[in-house]
ROZATOR-930287 format. One record per residue: residue number from 1; residue in one letter; x, y, z of N, C-alpha, C, O, CB in turn. Coordinates in pm, whole numbers, plus 50000, padded with zeros to 5 digits. Each point is the difference from the previous one (the first is absolute). Glycine has a CB too. Example, Ala and Ser with C-alpha at 12.3 -4.5 7.8 and 13.67 -1.06 7.14 Angstrom:
2
   resi   resn    n.c1    n.c2    n.c3   ca.c1   ca.c2   ca.c3    c.c1    c.c2    c.c3    o.c1    o.c2    o.c3   cb.c1   cb.c2   cb.c3
      1      A   51319   49431   50780   49911   50119   50000   50090   50120   50000   50104   49998   50066   49707   49885   50059
      2      S   50154   50222   49803   50082   50119   50006   49923   50109   50073   50051   50111   50017   50067   49826   49768
% end
This chain:
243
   resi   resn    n.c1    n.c2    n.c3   ca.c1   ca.c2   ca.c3    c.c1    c.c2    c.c3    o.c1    o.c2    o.c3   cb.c1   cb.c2   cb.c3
      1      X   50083   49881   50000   49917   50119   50000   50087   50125   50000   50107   50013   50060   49711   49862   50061
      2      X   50119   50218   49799   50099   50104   50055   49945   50169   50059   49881   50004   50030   50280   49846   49779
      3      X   49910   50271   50205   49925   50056   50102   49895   50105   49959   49953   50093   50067   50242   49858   50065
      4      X   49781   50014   49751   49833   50023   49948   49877   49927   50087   49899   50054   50045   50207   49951   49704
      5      X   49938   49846   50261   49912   49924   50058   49928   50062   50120   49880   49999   50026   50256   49824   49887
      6      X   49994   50247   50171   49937   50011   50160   49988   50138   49980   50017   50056   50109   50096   49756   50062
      7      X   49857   50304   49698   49976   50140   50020   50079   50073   50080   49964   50086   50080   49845   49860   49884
      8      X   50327   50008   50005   50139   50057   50016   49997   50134   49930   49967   50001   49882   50152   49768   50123
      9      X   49912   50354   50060   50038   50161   49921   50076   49945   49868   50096   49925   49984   49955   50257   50258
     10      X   49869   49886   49677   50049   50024   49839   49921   49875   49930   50029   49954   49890   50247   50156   50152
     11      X   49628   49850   50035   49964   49857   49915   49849   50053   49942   49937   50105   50012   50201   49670   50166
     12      X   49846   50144   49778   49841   50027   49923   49866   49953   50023   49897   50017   49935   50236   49989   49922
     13      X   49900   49909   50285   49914   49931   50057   49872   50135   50072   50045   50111   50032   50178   49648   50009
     14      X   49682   50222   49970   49941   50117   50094   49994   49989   50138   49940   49898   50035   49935   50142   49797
     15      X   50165   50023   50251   50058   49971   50129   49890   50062   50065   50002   49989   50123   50258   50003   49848
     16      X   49613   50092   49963   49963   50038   50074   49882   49942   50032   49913   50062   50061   50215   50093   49894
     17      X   49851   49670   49993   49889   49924   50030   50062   49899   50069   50113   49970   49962   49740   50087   49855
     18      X   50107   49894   50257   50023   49888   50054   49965   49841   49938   49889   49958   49969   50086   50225   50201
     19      X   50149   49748   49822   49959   49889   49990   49886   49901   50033   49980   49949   50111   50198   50126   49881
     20      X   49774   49913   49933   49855   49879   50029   50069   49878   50005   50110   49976   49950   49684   50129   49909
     21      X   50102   49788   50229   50061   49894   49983   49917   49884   49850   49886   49995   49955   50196   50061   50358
     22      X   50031   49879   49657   49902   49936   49846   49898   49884   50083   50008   49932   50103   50229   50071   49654
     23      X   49675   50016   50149   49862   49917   50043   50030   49874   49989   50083   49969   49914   49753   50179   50012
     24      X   50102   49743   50162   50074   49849   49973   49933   49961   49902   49898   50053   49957   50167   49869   50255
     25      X   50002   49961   49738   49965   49981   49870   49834   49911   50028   49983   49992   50122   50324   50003   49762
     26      X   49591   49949   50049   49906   49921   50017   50061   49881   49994   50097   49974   49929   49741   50162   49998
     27      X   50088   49772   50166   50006   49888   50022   50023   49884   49915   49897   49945   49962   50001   50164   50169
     28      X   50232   49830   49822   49993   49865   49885   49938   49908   50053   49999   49993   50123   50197   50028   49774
     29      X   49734   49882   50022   49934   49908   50019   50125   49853   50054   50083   49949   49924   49700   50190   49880
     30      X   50200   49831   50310   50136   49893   50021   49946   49850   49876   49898   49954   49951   50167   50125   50403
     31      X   50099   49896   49646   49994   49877   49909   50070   49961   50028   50047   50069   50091   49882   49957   49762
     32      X   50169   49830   50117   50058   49895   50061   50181   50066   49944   50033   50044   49890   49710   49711   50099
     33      X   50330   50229   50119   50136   50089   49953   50046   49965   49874   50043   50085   49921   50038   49933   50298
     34      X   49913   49842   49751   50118   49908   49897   49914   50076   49914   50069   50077   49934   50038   49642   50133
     35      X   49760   50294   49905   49956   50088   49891   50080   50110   49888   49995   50021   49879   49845   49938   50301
     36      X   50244   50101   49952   50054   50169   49990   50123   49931   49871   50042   49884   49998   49930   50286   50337
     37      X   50062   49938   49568   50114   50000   49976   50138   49963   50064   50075   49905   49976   49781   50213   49937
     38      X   50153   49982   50174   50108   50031   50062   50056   49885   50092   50120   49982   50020   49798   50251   49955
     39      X   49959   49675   50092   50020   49924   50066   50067   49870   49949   50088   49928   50047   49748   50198   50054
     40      X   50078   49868   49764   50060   49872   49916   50167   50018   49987   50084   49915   50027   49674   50062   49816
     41      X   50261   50145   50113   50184   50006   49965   50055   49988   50135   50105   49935   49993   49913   50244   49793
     42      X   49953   49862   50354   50041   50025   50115   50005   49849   49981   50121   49991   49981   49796   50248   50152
     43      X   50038   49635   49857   49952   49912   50057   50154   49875   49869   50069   49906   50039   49557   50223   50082
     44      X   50369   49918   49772   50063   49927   49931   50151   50076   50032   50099   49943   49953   49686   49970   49866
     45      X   50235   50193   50246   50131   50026   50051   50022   49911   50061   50060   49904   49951   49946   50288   50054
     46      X   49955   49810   50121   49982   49957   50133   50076   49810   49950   50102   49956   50052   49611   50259   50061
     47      X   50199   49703   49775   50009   49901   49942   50161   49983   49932   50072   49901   50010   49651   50119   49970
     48      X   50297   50062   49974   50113   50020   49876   50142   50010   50094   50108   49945   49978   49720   50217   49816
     49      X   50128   49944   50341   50104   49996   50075   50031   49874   50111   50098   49984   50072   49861   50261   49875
     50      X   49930   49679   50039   50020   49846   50071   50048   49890   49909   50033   49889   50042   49777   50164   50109
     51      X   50191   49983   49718   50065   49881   49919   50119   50010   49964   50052   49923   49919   49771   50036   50004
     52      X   50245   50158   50143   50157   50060   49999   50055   49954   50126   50116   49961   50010   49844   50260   49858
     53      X   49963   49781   50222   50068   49982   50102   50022   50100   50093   50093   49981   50077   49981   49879   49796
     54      X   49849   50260   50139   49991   50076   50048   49924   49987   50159   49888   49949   50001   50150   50126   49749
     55      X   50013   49965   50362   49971   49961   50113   49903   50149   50017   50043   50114   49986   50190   49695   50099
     56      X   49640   50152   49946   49895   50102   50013   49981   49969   50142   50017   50112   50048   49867   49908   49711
     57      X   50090   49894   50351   49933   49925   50101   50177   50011   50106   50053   49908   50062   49687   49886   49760
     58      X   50305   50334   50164   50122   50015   50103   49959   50004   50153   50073   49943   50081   50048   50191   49736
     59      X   49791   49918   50215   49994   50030   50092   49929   49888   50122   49917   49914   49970   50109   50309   49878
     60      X   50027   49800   50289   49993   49869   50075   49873   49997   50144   49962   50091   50074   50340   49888   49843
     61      X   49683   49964   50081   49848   49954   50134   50035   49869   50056   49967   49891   49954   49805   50208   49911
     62      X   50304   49925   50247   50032   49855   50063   49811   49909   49996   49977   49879   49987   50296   50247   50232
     63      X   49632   49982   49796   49923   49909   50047   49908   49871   49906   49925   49904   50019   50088   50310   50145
     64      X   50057   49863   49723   49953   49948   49880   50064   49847   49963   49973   49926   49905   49999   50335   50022
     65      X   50109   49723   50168   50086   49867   49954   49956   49857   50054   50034   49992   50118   50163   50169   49878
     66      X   49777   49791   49987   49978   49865   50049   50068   49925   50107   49940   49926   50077   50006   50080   49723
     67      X   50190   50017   50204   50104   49945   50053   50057   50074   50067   50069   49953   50090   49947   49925   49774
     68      X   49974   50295   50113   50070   50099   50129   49975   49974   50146   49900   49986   50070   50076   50189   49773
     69      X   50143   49825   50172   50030   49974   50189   50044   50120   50033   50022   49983   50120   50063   49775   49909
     70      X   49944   50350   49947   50007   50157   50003   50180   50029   49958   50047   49919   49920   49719   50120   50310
     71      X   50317   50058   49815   50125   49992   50013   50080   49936   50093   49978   50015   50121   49969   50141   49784
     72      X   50144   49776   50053   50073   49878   50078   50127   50005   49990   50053   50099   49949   49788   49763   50019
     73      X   50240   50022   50085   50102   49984   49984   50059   50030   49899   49907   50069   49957   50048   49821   50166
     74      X   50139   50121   49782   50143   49998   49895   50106   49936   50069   50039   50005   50116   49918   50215   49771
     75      X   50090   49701   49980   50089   49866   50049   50140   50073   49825   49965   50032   49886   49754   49648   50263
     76      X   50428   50319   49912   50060   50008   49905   50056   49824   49913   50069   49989   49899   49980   50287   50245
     77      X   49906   49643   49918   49963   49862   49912   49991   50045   49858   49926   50087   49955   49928   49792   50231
     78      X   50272   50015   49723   49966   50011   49870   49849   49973   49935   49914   49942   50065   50323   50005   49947
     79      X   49747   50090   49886   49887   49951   49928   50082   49960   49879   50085   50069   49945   49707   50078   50152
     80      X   50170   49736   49870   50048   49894   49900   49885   49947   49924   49946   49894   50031   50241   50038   50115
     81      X   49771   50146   49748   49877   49955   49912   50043   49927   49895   50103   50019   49937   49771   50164   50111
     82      X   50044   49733   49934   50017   49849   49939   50045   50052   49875   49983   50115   49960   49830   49723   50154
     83      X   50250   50062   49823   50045   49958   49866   49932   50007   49885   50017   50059   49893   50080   49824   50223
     84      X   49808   50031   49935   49884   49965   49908   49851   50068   50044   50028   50110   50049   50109   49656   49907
     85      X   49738   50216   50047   49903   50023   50036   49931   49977   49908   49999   50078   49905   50060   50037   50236
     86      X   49828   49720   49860   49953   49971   49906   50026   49955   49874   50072   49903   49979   49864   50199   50145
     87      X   49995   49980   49763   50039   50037   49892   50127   50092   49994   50075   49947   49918   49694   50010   50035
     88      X   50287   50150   50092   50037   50074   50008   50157   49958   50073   50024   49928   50098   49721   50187   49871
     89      X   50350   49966   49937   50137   49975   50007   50064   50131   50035   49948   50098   49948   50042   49713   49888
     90      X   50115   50212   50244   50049   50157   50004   50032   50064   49801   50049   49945   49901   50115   49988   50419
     91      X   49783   50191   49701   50025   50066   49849   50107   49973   49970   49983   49915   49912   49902   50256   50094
     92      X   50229   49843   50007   50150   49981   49937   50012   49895   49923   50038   49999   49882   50059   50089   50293
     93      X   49855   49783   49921   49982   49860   49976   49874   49963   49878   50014   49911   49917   50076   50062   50355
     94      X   49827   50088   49736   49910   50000   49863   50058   50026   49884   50013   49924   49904   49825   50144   50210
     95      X   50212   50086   49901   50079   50105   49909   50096   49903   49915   50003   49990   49878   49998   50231   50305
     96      X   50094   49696   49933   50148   49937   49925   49955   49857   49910   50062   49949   49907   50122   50139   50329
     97      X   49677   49863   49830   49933   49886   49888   49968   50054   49928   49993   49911   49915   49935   49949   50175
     98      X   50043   50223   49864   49871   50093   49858   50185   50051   49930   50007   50030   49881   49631   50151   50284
     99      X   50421   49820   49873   50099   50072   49909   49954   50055   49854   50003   49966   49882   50156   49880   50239
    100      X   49795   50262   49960   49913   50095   49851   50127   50103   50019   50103   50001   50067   49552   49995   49943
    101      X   50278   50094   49888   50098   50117   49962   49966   50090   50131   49888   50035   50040   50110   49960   49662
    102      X   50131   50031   50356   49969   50147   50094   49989   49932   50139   49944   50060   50092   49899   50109   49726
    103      X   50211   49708   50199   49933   49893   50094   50125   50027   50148   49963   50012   50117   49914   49760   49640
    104      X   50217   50230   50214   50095   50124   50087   50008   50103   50042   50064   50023   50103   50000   49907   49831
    105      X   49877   50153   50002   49934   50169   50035   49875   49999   50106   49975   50073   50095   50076   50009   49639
    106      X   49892   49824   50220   49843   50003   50097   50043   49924   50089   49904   49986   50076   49896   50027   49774
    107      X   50301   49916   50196   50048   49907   50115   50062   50118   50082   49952   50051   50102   50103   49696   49772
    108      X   50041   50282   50073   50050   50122   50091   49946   50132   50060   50015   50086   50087   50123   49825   49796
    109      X   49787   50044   50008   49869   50182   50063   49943   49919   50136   50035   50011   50117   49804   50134   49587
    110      X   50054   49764   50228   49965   49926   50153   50052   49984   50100   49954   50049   50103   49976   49866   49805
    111      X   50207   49996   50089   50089   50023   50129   49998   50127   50034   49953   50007   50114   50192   49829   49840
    112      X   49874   50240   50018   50048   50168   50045   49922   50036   50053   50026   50047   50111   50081   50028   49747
    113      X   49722   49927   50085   49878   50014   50068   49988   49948   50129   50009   50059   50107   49910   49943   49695
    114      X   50059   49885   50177   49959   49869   50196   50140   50060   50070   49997   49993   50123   49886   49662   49787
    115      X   50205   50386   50049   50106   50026   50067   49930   50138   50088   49944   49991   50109   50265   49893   49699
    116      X   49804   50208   50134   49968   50140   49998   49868   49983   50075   49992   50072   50100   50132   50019   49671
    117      X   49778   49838   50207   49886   49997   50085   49965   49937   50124   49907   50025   50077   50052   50006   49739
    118      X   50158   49858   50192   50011   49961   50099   50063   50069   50137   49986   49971   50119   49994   49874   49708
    119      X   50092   50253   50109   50048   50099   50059   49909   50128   50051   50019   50074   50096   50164   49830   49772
    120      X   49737   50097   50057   49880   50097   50061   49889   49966   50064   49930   50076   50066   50124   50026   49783
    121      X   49923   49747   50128   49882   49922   50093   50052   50004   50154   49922   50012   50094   50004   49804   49701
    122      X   50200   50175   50219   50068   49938   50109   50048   50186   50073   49994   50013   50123   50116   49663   49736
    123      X   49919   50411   50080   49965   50118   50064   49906   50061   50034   50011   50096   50076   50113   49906   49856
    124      X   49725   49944   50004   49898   50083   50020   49953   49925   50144   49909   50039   50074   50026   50044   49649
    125      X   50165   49783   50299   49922   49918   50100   50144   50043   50115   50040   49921   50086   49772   49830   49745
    126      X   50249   50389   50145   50088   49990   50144   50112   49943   50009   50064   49987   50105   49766   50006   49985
    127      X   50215   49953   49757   50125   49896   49990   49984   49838   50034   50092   49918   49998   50034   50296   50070
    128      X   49755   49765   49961   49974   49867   50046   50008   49903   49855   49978   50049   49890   49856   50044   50339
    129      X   50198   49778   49790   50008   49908   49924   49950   50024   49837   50118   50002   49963   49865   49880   50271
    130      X   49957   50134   49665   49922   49976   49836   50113   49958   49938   50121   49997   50024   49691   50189   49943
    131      X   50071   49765   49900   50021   49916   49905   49914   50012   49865   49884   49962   49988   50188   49907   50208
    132      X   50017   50199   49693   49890   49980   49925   50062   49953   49860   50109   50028   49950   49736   50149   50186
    133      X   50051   49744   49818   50075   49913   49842   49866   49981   49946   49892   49986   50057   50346   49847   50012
    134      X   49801   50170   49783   49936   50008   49885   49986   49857   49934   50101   49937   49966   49983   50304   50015
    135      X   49769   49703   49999   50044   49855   49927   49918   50030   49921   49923   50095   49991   50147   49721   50151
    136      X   49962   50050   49764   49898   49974   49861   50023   49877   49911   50096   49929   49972   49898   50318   50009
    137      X   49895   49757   49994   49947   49814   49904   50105   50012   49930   50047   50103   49951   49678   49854   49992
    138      X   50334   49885   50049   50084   50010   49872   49991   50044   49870   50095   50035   49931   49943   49833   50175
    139      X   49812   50129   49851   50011   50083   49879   49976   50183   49968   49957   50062   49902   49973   49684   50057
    140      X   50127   50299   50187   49988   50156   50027   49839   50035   49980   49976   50121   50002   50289   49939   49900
    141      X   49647   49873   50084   49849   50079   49972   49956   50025   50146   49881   50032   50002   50029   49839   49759
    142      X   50128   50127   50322   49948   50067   50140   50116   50036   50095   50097   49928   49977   49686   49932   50012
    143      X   50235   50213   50092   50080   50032   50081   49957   50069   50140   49913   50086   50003   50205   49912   49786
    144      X   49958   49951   50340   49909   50084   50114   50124   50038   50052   50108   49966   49953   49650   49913   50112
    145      X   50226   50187   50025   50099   50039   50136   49988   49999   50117   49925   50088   50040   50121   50013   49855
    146      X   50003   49827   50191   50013   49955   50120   50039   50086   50041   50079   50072   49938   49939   49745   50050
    147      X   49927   50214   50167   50077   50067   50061   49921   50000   50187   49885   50030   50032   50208   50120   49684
    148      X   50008   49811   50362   50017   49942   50178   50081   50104   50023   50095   50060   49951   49908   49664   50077
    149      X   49889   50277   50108   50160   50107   50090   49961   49940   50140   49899   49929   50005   50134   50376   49863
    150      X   50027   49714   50226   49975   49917   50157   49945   50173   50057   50067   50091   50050   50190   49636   50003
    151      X   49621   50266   49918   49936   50106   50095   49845   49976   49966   49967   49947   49893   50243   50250   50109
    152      X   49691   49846   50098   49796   50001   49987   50009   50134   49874   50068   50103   49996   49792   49842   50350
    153      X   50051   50006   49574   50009   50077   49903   49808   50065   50006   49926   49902   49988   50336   49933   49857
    154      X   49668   50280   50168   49844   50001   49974   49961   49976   49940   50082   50005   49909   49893   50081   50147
    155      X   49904   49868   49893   49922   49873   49867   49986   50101   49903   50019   50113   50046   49808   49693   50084
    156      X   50146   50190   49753   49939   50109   49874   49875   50059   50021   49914   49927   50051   50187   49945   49787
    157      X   49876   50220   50141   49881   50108   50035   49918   50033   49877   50062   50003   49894   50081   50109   50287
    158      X   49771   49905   49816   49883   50041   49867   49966   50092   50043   50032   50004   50119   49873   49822   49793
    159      X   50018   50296   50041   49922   50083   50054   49893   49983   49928   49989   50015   49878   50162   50125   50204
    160      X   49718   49809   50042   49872   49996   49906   49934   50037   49901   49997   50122   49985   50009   49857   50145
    161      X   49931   49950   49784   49942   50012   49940   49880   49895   49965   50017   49878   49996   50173   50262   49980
    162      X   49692   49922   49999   49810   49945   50015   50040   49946   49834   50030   50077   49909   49744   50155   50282
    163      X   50219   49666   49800   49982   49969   49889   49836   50043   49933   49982   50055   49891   50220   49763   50184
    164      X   49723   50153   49992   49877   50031   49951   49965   50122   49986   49914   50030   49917   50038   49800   50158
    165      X   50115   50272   50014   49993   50132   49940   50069   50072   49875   49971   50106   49946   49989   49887   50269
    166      X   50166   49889   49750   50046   50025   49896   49947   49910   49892   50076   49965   49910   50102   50125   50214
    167      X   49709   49875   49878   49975   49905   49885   50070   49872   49947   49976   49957   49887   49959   50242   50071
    168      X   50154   49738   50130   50127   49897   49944   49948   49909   50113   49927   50028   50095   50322   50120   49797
    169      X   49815   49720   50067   49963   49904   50085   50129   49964   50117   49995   49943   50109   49833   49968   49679
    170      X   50255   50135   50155   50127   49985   50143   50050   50183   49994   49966   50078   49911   50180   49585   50040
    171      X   49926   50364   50148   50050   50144   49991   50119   49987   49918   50039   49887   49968   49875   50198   50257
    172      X   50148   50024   49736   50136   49995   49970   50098   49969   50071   50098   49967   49934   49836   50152   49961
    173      X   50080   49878   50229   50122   49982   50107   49933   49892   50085   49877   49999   50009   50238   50261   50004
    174      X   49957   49655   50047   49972   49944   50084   50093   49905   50079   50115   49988   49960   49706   50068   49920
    175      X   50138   49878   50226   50120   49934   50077   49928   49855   49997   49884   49985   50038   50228   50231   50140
    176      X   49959   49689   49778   49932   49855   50020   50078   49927   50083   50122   50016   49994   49780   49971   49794
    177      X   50034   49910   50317   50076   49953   50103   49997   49869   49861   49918   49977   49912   50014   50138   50421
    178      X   50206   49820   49706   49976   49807   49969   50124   49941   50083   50123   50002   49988   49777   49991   49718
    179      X   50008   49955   50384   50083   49921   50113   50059   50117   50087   49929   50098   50023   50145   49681   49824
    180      X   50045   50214   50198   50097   50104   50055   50045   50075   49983   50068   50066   50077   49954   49853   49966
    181      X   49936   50112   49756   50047   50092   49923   49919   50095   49976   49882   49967   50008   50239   49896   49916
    182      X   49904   50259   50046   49943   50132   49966   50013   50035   49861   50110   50029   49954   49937   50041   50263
    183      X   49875   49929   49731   50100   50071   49819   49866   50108   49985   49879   49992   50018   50278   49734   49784
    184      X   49964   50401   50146   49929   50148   49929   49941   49946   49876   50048   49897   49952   50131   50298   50124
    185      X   49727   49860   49872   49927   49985   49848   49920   50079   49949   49895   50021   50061   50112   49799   49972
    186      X   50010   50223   49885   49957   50103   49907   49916   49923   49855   50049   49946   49901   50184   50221   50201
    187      X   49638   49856   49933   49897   49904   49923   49955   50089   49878   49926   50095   50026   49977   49768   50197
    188      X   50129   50117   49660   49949   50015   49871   49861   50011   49987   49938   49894   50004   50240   49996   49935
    189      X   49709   50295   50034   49847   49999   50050   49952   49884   49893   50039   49956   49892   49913   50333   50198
    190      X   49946   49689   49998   49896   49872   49939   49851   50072   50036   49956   49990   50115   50216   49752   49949
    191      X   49769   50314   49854   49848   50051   50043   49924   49898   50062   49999   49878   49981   49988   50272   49835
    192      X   49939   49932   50272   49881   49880   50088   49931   49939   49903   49938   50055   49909   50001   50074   50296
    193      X   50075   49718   49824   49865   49943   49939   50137   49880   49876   49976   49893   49945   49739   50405   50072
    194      X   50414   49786   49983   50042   49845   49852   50146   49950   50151   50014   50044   50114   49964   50108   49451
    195      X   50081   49770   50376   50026   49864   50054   50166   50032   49979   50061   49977   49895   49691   49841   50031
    196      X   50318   50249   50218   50195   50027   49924   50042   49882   49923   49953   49888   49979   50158   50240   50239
    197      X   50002   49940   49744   50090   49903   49906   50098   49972   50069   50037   50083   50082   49918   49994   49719
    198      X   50107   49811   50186   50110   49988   50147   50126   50091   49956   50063   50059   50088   49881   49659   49997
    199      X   50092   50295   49785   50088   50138   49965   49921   50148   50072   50041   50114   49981   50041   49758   49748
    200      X   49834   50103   50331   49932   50074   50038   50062   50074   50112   50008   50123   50001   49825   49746   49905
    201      X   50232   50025   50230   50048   50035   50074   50172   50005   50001   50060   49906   49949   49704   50033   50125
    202      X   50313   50176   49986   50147   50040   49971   50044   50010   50146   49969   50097   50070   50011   50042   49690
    203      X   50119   49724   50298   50085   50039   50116   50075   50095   50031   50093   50010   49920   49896   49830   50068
    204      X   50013   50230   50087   50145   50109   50027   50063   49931   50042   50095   49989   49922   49852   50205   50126
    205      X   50078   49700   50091   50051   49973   50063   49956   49918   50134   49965   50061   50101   50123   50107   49761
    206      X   49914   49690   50134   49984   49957   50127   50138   50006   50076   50113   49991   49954   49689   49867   49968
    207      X   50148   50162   50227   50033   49974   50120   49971   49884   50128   49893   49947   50032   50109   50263   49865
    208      X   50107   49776   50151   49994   49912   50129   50018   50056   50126   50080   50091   49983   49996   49756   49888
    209      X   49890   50147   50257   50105   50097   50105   49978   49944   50122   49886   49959   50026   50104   50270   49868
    210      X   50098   49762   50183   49951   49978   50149   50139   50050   50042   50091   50032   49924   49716   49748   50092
    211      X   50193   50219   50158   50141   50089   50021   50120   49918   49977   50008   49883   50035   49889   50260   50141
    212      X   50200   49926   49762   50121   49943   49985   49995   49940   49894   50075   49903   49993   49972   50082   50205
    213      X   49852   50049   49661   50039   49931   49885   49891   50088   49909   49896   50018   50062   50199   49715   50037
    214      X   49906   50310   49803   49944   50056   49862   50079   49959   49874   50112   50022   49954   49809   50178   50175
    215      X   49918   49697   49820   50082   49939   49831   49865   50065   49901   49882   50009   50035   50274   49675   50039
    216      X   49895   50351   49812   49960   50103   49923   50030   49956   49840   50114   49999   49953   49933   50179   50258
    217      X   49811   49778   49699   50059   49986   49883   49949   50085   49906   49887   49960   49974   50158   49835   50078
    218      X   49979   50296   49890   50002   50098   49909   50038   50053   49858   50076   49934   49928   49920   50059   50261
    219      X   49962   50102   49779   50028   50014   49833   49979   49859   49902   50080   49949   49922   50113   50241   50156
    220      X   49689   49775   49953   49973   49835   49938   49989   50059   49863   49965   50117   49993   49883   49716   50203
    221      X   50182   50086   49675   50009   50008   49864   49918   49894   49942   49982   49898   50066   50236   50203   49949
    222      X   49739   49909   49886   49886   49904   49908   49875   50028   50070   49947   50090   50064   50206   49698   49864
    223      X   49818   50058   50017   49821   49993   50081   50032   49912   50154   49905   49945   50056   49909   50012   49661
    224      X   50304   50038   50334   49994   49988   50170   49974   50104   50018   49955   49984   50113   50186   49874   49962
    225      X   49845   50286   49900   49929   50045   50105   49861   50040   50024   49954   50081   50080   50239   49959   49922
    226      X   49741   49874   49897   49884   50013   49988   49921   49857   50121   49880   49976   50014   50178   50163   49689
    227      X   50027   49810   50347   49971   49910   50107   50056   50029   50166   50107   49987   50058   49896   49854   49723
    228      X   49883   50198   50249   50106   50022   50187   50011   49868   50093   50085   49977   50085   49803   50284   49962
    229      X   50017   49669   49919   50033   49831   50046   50126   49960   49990   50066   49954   50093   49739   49977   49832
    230      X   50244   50091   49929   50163   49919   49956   50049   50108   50059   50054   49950   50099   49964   49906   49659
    231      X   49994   50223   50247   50079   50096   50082   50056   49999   50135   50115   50021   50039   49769   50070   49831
    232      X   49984   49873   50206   49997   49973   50142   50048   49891   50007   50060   49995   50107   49775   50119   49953
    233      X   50173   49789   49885   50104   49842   49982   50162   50069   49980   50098   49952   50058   49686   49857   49771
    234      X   50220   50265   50115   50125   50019   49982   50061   50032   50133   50083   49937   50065   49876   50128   49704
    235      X   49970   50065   50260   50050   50036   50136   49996   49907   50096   50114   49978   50040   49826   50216   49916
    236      X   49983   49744   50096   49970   49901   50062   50151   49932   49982   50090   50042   50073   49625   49955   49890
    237      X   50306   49926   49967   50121   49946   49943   50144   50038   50076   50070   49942   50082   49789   50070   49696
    238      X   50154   50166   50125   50140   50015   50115   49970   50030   50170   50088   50028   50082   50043   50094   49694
    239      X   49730   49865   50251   49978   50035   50117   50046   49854   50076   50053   50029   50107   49749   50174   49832
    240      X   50195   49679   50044   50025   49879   50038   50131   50026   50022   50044   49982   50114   49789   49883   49777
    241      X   50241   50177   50018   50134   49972   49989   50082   50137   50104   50116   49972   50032   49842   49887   49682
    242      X   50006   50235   50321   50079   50070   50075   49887   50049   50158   50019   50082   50089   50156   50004   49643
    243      X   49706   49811   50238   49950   50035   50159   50068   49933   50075   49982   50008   50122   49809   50030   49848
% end
């Protein structure tokens, strides 16, 4: 704005009426949100940035967790995450079977990464114990990342949302318990009344936690992360191995 707006000396505004206030507008007739324009693109962001891998569901609610025992102990005990897991082989070890082009470059980036992040999991927790490594199917079409640190970690948080006030049959955000596990998810809209698609639903990230241990599998690739069951197996998994 500038100082015409507020009938600033030298402006052209007339200063010698007073501002009225503008009349509210009449009443729109309500209709169902997903209707709106704006909402639809808001809504296929929201989608587009969960099939990247984009962590939307940061923020934490111990009470939300299944398994929170509140803040606890930290133990500087190694964490030694498995070799294998499943299907799933450490990346390097995928990388050096596929001997594709470039198959050395993306090994070393990775190392450098779990290196580098393991280093920041394990500071954000106070210097206490983490661990984090990158695996994937031998034929590279999926990839996750592990990642343990020896500290109570708070479960994933949603902030509500009425599905039925938004016209969709699940919300966009949500927290699903399976078993001991917690996983974030960011659900692809499905209008009330038709039937999701299981591409429908997009993991951020399950979690495990109780005091003195948080296992975490993340940045899932392909259509695993369109399953939080296999997910929660996973975790589950290195959770055996370093509870």
């Amino acid at each position: 704005m500038t100082t015409e707006d507020f009938g600033a000396p030298g402006s052209t505004a007339d200063t010698d009426q007073p501002h009225s206030p503008a009349h509210p507008a009449p009443p729109v007739a309500a209709r169902a949100l997903w209707t709106r324009p704006w909402a639809v693109g808001l809504a296929g962001l929201v989608i587009g940035a969960a099939a990247v891998g984009v962590a939307w569901l940061s923020l934490a609610d111990g009470a939300s967790s299944p398994a929170g025992g509140g803040p606890g102990r930290t133990s500087t005990a190694e964490l030694p995450l498995p070799t294998t897991l499943g299907k799933f082989v450490g990346f390097q070890e995928a990388v050096r079977r596929s001997a594709g082009r470039g198959a050395g470059q993306a090994s070393q980036r990775t190392v450098k990464s779990d290196e580098e992040s393991t280093k920041s999991l394990s500071a954000a927790y106070g210097g206490t114990a983490a661990a984090v490594r990158t695996y994937a199917q031998a034929d590279l079409t999926t990839t996750i990342v592990v990642t343990a640190v020896r500290g109570w970690t708070p479960g994933p948080f949603a902030v509500y949302e009425d599905p039925s006030a938004l016209g969709v049959v699940r919300p966009l955000h949500e927290v699903r318990a399976v078993g001991e596990v917690s996983c974030a998810i960011v659900n692809q809209v499905t209008p009330t009344g038709q039937t999701p698609r299981p591409d429908s639903v997009n993991v951020d990230y399950c979690q495990r936690t109780r005091d003195g241990l948080t296992v975490t599998v993340r940045n899932v690739s392909g259509d695993l992360r369109n399953s939080p069951e296999q997910i929660a197996a996973l975790v589950d998994d290195v959770w055996s191995d370093l509870a």
